[in-house]
N, C-alpha and C positions, 0 to 999 in steps of 0.2 A: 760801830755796828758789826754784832760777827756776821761770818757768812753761813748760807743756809745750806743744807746738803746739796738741792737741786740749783744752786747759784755757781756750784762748781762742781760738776754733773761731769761724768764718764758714761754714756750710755751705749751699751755694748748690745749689739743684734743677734739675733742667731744664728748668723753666716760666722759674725766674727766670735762671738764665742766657740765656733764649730771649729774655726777654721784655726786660730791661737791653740784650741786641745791638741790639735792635732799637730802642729807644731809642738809641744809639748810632746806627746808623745815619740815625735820622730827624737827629737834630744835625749829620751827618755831610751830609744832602742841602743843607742850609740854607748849607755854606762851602765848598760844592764848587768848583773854578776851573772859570769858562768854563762853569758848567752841569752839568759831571758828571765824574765820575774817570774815570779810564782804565781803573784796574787796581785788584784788592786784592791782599795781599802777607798770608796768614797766617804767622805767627810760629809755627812746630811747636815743639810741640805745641798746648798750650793754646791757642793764638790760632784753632787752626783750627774751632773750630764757631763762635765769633763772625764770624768772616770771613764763613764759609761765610754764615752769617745777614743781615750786610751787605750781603754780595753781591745776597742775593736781592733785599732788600728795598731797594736802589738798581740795580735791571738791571743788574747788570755780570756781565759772560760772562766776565772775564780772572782768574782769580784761580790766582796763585802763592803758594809759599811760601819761605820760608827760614829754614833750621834753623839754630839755635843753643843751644846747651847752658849755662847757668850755674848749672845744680842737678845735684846730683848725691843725689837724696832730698830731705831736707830741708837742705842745704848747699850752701849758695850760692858756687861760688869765680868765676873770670875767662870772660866771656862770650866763646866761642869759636863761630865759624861752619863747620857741618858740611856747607852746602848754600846755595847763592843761589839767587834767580832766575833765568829766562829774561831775557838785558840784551833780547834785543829788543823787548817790553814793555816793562823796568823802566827804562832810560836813568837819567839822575843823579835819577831818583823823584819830578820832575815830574810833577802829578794822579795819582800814586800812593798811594794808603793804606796803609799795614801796619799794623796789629791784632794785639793780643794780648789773652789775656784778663784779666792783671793787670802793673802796673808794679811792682815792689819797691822796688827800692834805682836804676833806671835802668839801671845796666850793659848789660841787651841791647839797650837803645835807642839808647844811646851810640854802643856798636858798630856798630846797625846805621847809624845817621844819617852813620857817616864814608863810608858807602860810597853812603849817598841819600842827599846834604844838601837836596833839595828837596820829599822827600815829605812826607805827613802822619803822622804819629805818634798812633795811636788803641787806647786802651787799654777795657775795662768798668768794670773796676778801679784806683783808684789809691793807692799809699801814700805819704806824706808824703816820704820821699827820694828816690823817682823821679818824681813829679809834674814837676819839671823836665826832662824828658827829653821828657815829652807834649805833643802840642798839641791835644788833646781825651781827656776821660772822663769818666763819667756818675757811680760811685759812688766816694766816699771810706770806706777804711777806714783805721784806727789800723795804726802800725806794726809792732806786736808781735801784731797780730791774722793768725793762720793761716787760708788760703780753704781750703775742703773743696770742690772742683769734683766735679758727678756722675758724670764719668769716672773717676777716682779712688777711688770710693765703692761700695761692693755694701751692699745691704739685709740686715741679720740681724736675729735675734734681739734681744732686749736685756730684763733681770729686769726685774719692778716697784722702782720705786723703795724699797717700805717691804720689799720682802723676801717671802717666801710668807708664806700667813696662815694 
């Protein structure tokens, strides 16, 4: 029987998502060229509250995005680009960052690196097939492990474990 996304579940809050960006970003101030980045570049969806969190926490005023689609639910087919940047910030991605909030399989990063081959590649998250795509991330998880981001997520209910009593 395989297993199901939510049977092997990472579910990530919005403390710890805040607080991993920002980690990130502190790693992030330490290899910056020349002192400081230009820009950030969130990845839409997901990437954009860690950007957002980058940004603050390394004073950058520039932050774009660029959309890319490689899910479609839980299926992941060919990373396709819905939306770039502003080039006149983003040039060949030179002191640029783009962020996301998790790496999979690589595909979006791939994609996007033919179009920036000089920026930086920064993930929260990273899974063992796309790690080659990054050039920074803070946590490793297993590949067959599903993130539960709190975007995704609404609070309910849930029984007791043993049942009523």
């Amino acid at each position: 029987m395989e297993t199901l996304p939510h049977e092997k579940g990472f579910h990530i809050s919005w403390e710890q998502i805040h607080r991993d960006a920002r980690a990130l970003a502190w790693r992030l101030e330490n290899i910056s060229p020349k002192g400081s980045w230009k820009a950030v570049v969130a990845v839409t969806r997901g990437g954009m509250v860690p950007a957002m969190v980058v940004a603050r926490e390394l004073d950058l005023r520039v932050v774009e995005t660029i959309s890319v689609k490689s899910y479609d639910h839980q299926v992941q087919s060919e990373a396709k680009i819905l939306k770039s940047p502003a080039e006149v910030y983003i040039g060949n991605g030179d002191g640029i960052l783009i962020v996301d909030d998790l790496v999979d399989t690589g595909k979006t990063f791939h994609t996007i690196r033919r179009l920036y081959p000089k920026a930086h590649y920064a993930a929260v998250y990273a899974k063992p097939l796309g790690k080659d795509s990054l050039d920074t991330f803070i946590t490793e998880v297993s590949q067959d492990t599903w993130i539960f981001f709190p975007w995704d997520m609404a609070l309910q209910y849930v029984a007791p474990y043993k049942g009523e009593g």
